[in-house]
C-alpha positions, 0 to 999 in steps of 0.5 A: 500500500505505501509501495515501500519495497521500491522506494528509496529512505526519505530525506530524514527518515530510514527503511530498515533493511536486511542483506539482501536489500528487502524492507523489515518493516521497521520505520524510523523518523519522517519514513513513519510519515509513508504509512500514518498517511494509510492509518485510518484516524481514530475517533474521538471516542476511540481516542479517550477509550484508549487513554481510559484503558491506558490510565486503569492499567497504569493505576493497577501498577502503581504509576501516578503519573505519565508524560504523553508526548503525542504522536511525532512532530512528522507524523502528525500535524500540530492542529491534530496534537492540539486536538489530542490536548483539548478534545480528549484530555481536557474533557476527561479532566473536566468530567472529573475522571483523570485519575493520573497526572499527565504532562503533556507536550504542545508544539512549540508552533502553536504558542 
């Protein structure tokens, strides 16, 4: 689908390959961007349903607090962190059900 078997590394990123030159499926930096653009998005609720399940897991192992650092500058746009931020973290602070600290980070670009 990304037609990653005949495409050279992009600048800034790498297709990890074996000997013999075919891709392992192991993607780093700005190559990550050639698949995320395949990734059907999440929905809202899909998004607080995984942060949910994420935050009962780590209360159950005894973590107080977590740092998101969202989803790669390159792979996803500073509107669609922003949105991470505000649709989904501040509405399950506001609906009083965060029971973790959480840092998160905000491009700089969107000061």
């Amino acid at each position: 689908m990304a037609n990653i078997t005949s495409r050279p590394d992009p600048l800034g990123g790498k297709i990890e390959r074996d000997a013999g030159g075919s891709p392992t499926g192991i993607l780093t930096d700005t190559a990550i961007a050639m698949v995320r653009s395949l990734q059907p998005k999440p929905s809202k609720g899909e998004r607080k349903d995984s942060i949910m399940k994420a935050m009962a897991y780590a209360n159950s192992m005894g973590v107080t607090m977590v740092s998101d650092m969202g989803t790669p500058a390159f792979a996803q746009s500073a509107d669609e962190c922003w949105s991470d931020l505000v649709d989904v973290w501040m509405e399950i602070a506001a609906q009083d059900e965060l029971t973790l600290r959480v840092q998160t980070c905000v491009p700089l670009d969107l000061y």
